[in-house]
TORKOL-4160 file (C-alpha; in steps of 0.2 Angstrom, whole numbers, padded with zeros to 4 digits, m for minus):
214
<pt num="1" X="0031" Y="0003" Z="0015"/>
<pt num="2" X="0018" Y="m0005" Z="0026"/>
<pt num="3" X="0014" Y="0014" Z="0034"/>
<pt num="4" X="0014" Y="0022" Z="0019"/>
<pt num="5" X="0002" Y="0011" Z="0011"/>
<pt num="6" X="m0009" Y="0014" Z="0027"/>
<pt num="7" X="m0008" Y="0032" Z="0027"/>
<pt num="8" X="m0015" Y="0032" Z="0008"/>
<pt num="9" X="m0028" Y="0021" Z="0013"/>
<pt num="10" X="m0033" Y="0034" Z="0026"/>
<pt num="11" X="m0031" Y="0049" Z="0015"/>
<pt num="12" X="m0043" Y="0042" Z="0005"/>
<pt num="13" X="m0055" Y="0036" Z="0015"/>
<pt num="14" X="m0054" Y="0056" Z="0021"/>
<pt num="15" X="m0057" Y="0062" Z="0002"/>
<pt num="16" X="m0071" Y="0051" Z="0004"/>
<pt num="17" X="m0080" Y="0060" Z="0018"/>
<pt num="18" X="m0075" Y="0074" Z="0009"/>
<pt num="19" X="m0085" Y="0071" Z="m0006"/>
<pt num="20" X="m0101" Y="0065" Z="0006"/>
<pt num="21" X="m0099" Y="0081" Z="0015"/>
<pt num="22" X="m0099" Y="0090" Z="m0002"/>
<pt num="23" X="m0113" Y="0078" Z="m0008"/>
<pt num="24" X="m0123" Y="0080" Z="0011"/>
<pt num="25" X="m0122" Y="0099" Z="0008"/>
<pt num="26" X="m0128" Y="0100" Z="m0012"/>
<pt num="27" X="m0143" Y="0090" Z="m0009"/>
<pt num="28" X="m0149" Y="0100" Z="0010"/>
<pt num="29" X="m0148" Y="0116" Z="m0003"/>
<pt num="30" X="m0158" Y="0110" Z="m0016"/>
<pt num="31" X="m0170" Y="0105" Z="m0007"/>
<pt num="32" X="m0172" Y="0119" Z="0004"/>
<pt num="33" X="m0171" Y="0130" Z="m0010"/>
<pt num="34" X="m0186" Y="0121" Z="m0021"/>
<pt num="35" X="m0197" Y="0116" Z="m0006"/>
<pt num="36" X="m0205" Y="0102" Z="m0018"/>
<pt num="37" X="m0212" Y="0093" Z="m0005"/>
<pt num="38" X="m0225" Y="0096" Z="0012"/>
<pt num="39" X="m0210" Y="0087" Z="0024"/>
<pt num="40" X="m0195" Y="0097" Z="0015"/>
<pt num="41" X="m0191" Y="0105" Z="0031"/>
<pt num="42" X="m0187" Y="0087" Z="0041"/>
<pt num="43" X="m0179" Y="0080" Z="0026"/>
<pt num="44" X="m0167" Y="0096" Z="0027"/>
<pt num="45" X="m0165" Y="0093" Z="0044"/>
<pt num="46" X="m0162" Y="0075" Z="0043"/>
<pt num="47" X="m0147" Y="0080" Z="0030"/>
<pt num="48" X="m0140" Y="0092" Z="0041"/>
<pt num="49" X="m0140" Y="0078" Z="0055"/>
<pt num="50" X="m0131" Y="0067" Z="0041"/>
<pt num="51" X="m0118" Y="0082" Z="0038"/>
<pt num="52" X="m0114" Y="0082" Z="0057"/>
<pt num="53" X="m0113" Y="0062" Z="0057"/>
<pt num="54" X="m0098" Y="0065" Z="0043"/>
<pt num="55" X="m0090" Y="0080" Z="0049"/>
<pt num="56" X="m0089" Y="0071" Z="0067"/>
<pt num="57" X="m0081" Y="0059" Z="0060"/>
<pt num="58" X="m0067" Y="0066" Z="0050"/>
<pt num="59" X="m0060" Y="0074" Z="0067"/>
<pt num="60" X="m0050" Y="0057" Z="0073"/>
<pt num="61" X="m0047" Y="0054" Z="0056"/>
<pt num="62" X="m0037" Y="0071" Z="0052"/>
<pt num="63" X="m0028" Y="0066" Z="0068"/>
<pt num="64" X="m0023" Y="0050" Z="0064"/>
<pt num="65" X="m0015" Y="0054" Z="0047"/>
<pt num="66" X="m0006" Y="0069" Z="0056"/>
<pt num="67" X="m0001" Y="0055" Z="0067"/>
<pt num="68" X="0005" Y="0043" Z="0055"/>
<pt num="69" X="0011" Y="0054" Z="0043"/>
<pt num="70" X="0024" Y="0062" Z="0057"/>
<pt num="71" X="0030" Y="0043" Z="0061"/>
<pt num="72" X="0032" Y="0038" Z="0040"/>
<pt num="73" X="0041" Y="0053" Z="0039"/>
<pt num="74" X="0056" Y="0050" Z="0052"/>
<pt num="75" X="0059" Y="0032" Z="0045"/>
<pt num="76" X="0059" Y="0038" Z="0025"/>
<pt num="77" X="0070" Y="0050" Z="0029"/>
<pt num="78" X="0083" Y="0037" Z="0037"/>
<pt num="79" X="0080" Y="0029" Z="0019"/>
<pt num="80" X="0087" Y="0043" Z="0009"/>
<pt num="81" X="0107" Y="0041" Z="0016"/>
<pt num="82" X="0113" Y="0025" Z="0004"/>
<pt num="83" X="0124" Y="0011" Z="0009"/>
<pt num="84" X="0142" Y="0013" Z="0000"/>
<pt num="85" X="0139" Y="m0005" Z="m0004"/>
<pt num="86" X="0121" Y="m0013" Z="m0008"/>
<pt num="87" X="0113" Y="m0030" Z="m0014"/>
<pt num="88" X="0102" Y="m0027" Z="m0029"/>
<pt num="89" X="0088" Y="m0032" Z="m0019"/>
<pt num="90" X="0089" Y="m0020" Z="m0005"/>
<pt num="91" X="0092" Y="m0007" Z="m0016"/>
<pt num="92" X="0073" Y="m0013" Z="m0024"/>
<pt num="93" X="0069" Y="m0012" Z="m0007"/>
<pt num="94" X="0072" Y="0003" Z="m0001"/>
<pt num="95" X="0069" Y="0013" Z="m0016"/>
<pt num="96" X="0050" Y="0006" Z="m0015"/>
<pt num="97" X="0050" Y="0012" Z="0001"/>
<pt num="98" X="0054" Y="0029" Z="m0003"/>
<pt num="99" X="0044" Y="0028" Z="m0019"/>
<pt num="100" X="0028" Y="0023" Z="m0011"/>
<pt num="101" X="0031" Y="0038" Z="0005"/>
<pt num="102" X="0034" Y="0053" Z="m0008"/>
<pt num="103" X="0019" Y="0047" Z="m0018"/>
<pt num="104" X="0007" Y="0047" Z="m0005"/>
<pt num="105" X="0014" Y="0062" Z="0003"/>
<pt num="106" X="0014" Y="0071" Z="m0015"/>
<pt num="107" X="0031" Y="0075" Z="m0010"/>
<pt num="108" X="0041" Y="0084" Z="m0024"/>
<pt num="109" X="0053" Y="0069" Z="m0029"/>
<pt num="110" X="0037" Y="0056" Z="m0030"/>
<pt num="111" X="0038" Y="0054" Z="m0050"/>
<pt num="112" X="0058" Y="0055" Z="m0052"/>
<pt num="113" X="0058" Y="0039" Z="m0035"/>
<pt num="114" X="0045" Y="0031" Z="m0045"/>
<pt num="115" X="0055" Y="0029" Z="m0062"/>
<pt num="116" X="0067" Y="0024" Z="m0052"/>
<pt num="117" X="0059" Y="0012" Z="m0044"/>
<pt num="118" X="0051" Y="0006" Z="m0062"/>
<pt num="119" X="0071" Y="0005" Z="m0067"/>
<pt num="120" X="0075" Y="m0009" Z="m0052"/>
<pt num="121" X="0059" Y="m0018" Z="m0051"/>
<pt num="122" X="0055" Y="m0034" Z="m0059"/>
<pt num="123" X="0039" Y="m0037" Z="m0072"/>
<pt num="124" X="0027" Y="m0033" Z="m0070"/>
<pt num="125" X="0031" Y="m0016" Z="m0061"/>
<pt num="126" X="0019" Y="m0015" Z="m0050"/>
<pt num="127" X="0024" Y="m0005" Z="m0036"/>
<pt num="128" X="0031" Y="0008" Z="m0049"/>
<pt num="129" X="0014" Y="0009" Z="m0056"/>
<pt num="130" X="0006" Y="0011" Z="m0040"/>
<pt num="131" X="0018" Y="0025" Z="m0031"/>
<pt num="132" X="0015" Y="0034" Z="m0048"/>
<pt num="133" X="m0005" Y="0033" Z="m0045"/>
<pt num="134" X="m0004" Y="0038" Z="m0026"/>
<pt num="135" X="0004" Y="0052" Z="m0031"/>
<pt num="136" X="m0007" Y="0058" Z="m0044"/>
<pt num="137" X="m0023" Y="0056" Z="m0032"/>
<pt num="138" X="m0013" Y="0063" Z="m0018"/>
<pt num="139" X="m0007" Y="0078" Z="m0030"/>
<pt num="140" X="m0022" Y="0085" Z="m0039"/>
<pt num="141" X="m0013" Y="0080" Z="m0055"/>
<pt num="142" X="m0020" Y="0087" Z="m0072"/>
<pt num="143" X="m0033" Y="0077" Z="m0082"/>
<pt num="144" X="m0018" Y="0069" Z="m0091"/>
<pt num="145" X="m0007" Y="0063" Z="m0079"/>
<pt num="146" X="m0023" Y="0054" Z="m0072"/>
<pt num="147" X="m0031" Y="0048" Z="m0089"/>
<pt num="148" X="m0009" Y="0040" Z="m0092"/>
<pt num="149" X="m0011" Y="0031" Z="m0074"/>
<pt num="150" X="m0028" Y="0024" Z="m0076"/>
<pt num="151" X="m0019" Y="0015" Z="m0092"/>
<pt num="152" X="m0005" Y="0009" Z="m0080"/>
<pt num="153" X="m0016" Y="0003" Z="m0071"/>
<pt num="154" X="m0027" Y="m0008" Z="m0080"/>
<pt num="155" X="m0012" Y="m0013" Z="m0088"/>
<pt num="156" X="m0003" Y="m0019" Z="m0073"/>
<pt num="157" X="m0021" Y="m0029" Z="m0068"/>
<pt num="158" X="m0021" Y="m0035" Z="m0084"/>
<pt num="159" X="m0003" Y="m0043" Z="m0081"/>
<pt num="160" X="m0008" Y="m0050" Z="m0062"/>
<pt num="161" X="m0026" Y="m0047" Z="m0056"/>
<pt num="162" X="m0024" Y="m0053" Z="m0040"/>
<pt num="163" X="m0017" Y="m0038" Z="m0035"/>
<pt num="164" X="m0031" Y="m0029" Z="m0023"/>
<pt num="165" X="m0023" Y="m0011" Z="m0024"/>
<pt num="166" X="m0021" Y="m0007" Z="m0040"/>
<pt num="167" X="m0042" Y="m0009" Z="m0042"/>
<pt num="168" X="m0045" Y="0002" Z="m0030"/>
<pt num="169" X="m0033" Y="0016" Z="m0035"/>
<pt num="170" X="m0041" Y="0013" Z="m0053"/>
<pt num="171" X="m0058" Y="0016" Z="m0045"/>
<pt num="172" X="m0052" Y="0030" Z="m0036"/>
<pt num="173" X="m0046" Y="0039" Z="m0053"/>
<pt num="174" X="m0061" Y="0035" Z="m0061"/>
<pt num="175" X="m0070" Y="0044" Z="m0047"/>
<pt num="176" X="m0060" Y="0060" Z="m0051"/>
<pt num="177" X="m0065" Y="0057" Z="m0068"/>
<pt num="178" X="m0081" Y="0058" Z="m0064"/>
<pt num="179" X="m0086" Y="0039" Z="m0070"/>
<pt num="180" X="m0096" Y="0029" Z="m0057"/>
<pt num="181" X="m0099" Y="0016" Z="m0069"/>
<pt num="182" X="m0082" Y="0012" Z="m0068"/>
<pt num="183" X="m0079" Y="0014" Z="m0050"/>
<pt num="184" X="m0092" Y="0003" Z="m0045"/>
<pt num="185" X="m0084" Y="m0011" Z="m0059"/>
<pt num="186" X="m0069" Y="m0010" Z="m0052"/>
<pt num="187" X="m0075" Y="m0008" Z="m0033"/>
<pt num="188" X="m0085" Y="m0025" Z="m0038"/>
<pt num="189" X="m0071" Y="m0035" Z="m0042"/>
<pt num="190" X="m0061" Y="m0029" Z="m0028"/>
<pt num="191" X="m0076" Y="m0037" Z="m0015"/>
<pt num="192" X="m0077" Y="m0052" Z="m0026"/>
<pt num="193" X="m0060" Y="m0056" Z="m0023"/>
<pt num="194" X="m0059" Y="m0049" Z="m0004"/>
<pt num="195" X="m0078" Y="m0045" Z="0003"/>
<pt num="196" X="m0070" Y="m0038" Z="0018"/>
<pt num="197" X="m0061" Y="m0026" Z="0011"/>
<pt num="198" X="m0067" Y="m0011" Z="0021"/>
<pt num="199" X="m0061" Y="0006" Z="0008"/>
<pt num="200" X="m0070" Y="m0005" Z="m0006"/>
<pt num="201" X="m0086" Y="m0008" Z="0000"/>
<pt num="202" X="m0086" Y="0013" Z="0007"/>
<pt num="203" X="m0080" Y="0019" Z="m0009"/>
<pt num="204" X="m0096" Y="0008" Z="m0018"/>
<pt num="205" X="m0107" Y="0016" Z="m0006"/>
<pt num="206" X="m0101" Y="0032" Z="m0009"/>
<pt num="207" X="m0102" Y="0029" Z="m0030"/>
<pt num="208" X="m0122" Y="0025" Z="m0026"/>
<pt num="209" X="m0124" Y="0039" Z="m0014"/>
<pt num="210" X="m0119" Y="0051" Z="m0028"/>
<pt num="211" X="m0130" Y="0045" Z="m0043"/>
<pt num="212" X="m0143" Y="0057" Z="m0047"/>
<pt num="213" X="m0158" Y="0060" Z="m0037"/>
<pt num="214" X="m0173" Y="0055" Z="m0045"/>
């Protein structure tokens, strides 16, 4: 469970240099294309120098979740085989586990182990709600599916906000939403509560990296 919650954390954190990359790349051909301005040409340069920066890092990056995501894989798969017999908690146990691997794998299975998981978990269901979001952000799920787990969400940290994780999924939906307003109040509370929370205070520098250029 551990793993899998780390290997989400790292796919993320690889969207994000995605989308800085993406970002990087827009504003280098805009401003080479209008040429506003007499130093255009070492601000383009200086971009392109930022581009590299990002794209150097997300070499180990891609690595490392190859890495991790070949060592979750062997040990969910030794979850799959069921005990004949089994405490009700284990079974909680193990299906979180397996709920929480497929959704941050996008594996096929990831919204049938989820249900499951909502069906053996205690209130609030929390870690039901939050396989269900890993897999929609890992997926590329429809508008839909992602409008339905930001609700979840706030629901969930409207029933225990101390919960760290579900604020950051939520910022991370409202990103593919397209709503940095709500990222960064989101991404706030998650630093008011942990200031060291490292995939927080990235994902708020990347929600004021992409506000419009005056």
């Amino acid at each position: 469970m551990a793993l899998s919650l780390r290997l989400g954390e790292l796919q993320a954190e690889a969207e994000r240099l995605r989308t800085q990359g993406e970002l990087l790349q827009r504003d280098i051909d805009e401003r080479a294309a209008a040429q506003a301005t007499v130093d255009w040409e070492s601000r383009v340069n200086a971009l392109k120098a930022q581009r590299e920066d990002v794209i150097k890092l997300g070499g180990p990056l891609r690595i490392e979740i190859d890495r991790l995501r070949k060592e979750v894989d062997v040990l969910a798969e030794a979850l799959e085989a069921a005990p004949e017999v089994e405490p009700t908690p284990a079974l909680a146990a193990r299906v979180k586990a397996r709920a929480l691997h497929a959704g941050v794998t996008a594996a096929p299975d990831a919204l049938a182990l989820a249900e499951r998981l909502r069906n053996v978990e205690g209130a609030p269901k929390a870690w039901s709600t939050v396989a269900r979001a890993e897999y929609v952000l890992s997926s590329g799920s429809p508008p839909e599916s992602v409008a339905q787990s930001v609700s979840e969400l706030e629901a969930l940290r409207q029933a225990d906000g101390t919960l760290l994780r579900p604020y950051v999924l939520a910022a991370r939906l409202a990103l593919r939403q397209k709503d940095p307003a709500a990222a960064r109040s989101l991404l706030d509370d998650v630093l008011a509560l942990n200031k060291n929370h490292e995939l927080a205070r990235k994902l708020l520098e990347q929600v004021s990296t992409s506000a419009p250029r005056p």
